[in-house]
C-alpha positions, 0 to 999 in steps of 0.5 A: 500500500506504501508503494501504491501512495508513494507512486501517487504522490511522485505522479502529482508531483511530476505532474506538477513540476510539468505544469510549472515549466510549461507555464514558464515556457509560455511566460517566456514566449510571451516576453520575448514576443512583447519585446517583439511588438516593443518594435515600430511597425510600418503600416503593414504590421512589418518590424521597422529596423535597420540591417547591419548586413546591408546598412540600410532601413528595412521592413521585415516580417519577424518571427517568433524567435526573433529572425528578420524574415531577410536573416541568413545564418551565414551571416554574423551581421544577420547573427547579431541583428536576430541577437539584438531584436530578442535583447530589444536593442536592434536600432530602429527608425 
C-alpha cells in the first residue's frame, strides 16, 4: 500500500513540476514576443529596423524567435541583428 501512495504522490508531483515549466515556457514566449511588438511597425504590421548586413532601413516580417524574415545564418551581421531584436536593442527608425 506504501508503494501504491508513494507512486501517487511522485505522479502529482511530476505532474506538477510539468505544469510549472510549461507555464514558464509560455511566460517566456510571451516576453520575448512583447519585446517583439516593443518594435515600430510600418503600416503593414512589418518590424521597422535597420540591417547591419546591408546598412540600410528595412521592413521585415519577424518571427517568433526573433529572425528578420531577410536573416541568413551565414551571416554574423544577420547573427547579431536576430541577437539584438530578442535583447530589444536592434536600432530602429
Amino acid at each position: 500500500m506504501a508503494d501504491d501512495q508513494f507512486e501517487r504522490v511522485l505522479r502529482q508531483k511530476l505532474r506538477e513540476a510539468g505544469q510549472q515549466i510549461g507555464e514558464a515556457k509560455r511566460a517566456y514566449r510571451r516576453a520575448k514576443l512583447a519585446a517583439q511588438a516593443d518594435l515600430p511597425h510600418d503600416s503593414e504590421g512589418r518590424a521597422r529596423i535597420v540591417c547591419r548586413r546591408h546598412a540600410e532601413r528595412r521592413a521585415v516580417e519577424v518571427d517568433p524567435e526573433g529572425k528578420p524574415a531577410c536573416f541568413d545564418a551565414q551571416s554574423q551581421d544577420c547573427q547579431g541583428c536576430a541577437e539584438d531584436i530578442r535583447a530589444g536593442d536592434i536600432e530602429t527608425w
